[in-house]
C-alpha atoms as one frame of an Amber mdcrd trajectory, in Angstrom:
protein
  -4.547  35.171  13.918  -3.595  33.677  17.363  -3.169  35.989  21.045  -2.645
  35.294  24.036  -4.989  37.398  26.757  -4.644  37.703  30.528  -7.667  36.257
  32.870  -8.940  37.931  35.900 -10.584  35.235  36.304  -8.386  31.537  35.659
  -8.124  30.063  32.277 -10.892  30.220  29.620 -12.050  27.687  26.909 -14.277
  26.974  24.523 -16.635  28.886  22.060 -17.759  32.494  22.115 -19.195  33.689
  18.837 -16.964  33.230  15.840 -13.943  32.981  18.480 -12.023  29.794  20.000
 -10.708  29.814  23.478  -7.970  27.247  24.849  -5.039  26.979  27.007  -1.764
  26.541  25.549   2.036  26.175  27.370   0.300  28.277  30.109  -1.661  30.794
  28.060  -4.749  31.767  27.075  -5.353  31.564  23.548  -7.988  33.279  21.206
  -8.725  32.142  17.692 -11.098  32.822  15.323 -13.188  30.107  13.350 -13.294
  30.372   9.789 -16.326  31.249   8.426 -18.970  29.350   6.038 -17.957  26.080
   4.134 -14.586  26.218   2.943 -15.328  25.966  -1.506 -14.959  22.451  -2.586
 -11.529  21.684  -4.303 -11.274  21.588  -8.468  -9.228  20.989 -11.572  -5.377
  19.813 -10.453  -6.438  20.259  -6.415  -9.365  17.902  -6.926  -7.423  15.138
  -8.841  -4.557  15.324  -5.599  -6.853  14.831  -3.265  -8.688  11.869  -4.953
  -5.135  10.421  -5.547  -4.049  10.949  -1.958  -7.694   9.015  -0.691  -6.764
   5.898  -3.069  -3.092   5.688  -2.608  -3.590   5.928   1.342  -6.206   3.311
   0.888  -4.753   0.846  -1.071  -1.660   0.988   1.438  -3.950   0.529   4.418
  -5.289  -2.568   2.485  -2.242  -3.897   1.894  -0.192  -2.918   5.113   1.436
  -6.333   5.822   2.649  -7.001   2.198   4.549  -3.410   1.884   5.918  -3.386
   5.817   8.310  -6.407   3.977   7.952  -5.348   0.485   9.212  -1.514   1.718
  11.328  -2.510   4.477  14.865  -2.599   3.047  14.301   0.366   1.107  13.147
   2.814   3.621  15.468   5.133   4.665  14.449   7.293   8.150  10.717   6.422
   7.331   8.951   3.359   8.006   7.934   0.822   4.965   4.315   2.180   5.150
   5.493   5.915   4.453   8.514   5.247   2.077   5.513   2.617   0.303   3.106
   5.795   0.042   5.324   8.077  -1.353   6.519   5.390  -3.965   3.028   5.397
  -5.222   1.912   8.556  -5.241   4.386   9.319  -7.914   3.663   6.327  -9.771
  -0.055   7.295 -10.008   0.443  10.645 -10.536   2.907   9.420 -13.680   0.522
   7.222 -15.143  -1.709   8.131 -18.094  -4.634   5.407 -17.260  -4.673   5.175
 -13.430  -7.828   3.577 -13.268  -6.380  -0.005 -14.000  -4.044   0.608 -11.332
  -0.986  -0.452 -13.468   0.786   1.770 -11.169   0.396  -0.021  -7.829   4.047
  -1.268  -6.527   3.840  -3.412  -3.337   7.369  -4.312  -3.066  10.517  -2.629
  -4.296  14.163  -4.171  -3.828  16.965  -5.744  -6.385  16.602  -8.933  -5.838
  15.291 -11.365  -8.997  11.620 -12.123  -9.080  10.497 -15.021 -11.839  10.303
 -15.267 -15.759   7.453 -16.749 -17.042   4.842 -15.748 -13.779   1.401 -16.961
 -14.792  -1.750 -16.780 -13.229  -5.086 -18.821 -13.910  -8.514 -18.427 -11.746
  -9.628 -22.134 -10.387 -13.083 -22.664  -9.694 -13.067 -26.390  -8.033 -16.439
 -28.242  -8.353 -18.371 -28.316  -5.453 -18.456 -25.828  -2.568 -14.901 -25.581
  -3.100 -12.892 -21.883  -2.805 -11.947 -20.562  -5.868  -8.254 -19.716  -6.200
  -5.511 -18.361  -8.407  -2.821 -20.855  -9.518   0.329 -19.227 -10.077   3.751
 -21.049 -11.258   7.041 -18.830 -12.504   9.799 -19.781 -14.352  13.468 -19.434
 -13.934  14.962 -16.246 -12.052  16.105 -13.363 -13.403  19.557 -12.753 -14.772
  21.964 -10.662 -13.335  20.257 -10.211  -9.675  20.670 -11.975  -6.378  18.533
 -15.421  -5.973  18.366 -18.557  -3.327  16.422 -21.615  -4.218  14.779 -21.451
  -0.563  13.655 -17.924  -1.196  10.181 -17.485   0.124   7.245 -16.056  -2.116
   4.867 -13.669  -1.102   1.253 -12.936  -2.720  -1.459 -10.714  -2.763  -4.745
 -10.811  -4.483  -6.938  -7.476  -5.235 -10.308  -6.982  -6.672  -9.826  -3.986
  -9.098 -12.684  -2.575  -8.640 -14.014  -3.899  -5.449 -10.472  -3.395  -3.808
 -11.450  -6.915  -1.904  -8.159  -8.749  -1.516  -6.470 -11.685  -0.016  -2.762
 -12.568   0.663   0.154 -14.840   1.629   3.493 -14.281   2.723   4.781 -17.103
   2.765   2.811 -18.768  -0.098   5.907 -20.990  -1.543   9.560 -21.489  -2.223
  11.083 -20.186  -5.090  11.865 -23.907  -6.103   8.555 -25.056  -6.015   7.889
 -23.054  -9.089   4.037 -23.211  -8.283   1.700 -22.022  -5.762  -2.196 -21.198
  -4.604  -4.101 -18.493  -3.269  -8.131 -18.091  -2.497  -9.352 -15.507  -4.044
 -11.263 -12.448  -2.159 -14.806 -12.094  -2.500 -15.547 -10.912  -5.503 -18.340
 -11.602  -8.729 -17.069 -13.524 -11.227 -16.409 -11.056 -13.734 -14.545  -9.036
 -11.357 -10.658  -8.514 -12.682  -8.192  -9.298 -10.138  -4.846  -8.174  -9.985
  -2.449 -10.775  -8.487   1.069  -9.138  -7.238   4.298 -11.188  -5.957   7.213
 -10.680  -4.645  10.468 -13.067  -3.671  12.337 -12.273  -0.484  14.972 -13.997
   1.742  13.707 -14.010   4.903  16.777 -15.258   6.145  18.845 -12.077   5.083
  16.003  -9.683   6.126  17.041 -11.158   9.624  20.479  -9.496   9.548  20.255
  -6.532   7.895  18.636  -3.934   5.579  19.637  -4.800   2.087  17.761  -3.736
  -1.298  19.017  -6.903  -2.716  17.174  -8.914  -0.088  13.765  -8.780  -1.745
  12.466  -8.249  -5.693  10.060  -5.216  -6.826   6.786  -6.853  -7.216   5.249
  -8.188 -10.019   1.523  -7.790 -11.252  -0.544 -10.191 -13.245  -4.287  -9.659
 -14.178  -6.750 -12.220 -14.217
């Protein structure tokens, strides 16, 4: 428990014994530490904290694809926050979260692609190896331009290495490239994308101005 003490003698700080000493909005303040090791967390308190150390790093990796993919659906937070919570419930809904089935990088109304495919190119040479990815038509029912841009990102499952592209193609192109992250060979890699209208994000917040992301493995 905190109090605040008068000094004879000015303000005090720092350590005595099992006590803290500070100055706060002009008062001396006493606190006292806590003491040994605090007992290491288990059963349901364990698994939240684990979840809360991936989720937060998987949205640090991925930063610049969710401050778009986020954007027009955050509401008094920021796309990074709005992002987190997102996933958190999806992982903590999922009944195999190892695969990380449950990662969402974007999330908005508009239509991604039928028919997304994904195949790992190793050129001969010292070339890069990529992903080749070409999508079919949109989908029905949702909002779509021709010139909408694509966005990409690459992840190492296990690694977490990744690579991206935000403006990788056009929706009209129907076919596009990415180098993959450094990873071994036998390494699965999770490719997500996401169509936006970069055009509409310029004028306002709008749901409908970017899709909820897809995921391929590879």
């Amino acid at each position: 428990m905190a109090q605040s003490i008068d000094s004879l003698h000015g303000n005090y700080r720092g350590k005595l014994g099992n006590l803290v000493m500070y100055e706060m909005m002009g008062k001396n303040i006493v606190r006292s530490r806590p003491l040994g090791k605090p007992p290491a967390a288990t059963g349901a308190k364990k698994q939240a904290q684990e979840n809360f150390r991936l989720v937060m790093k998987l949205m640090q990796l991925t930063k610049h694809f969710i401050s778009l993919g986020f954007r027009d659906v955050s509401e008094g937070r920021t796309a990074f926050n709005t992002a987190f919570s997102v996933n958190m419930k999806r992982l903590a809904e999922d009944t195999d979260p190892g695969e990380l089935g449950w990662l969402q990088l974007s999330q908005g109304l508009r239509s991604g692609a039928r028919d997304l495919q994904v195949v790992r190119h190793q050129p001969p040479g010292q070339g890069f190896p990529t992903l080749n990815i070409s999508w079919g038509e949109p989908m029905e029912g949702m909002p779509y331009r021709e010139h909408d841009s694509l966005m990409l990102l690459a992840l190492g499952q296990s690694s977490l290495n990744y690579n991206y592209s935000l403006q990788a193609a056009s929706r009209r192109q129907k076919i596009a490239s990415l180098i993959l992250p450094p990873i071994p060979a036998e390494e699965k890699v999770l490719l997500f994308a996401a169509f936006y209208d970069l055009e509409a994000m310029n004028k306002r917040k709008d749901p409908a101005n970017i899709s909820t992301s897809q995921m391929l493995e590879c």
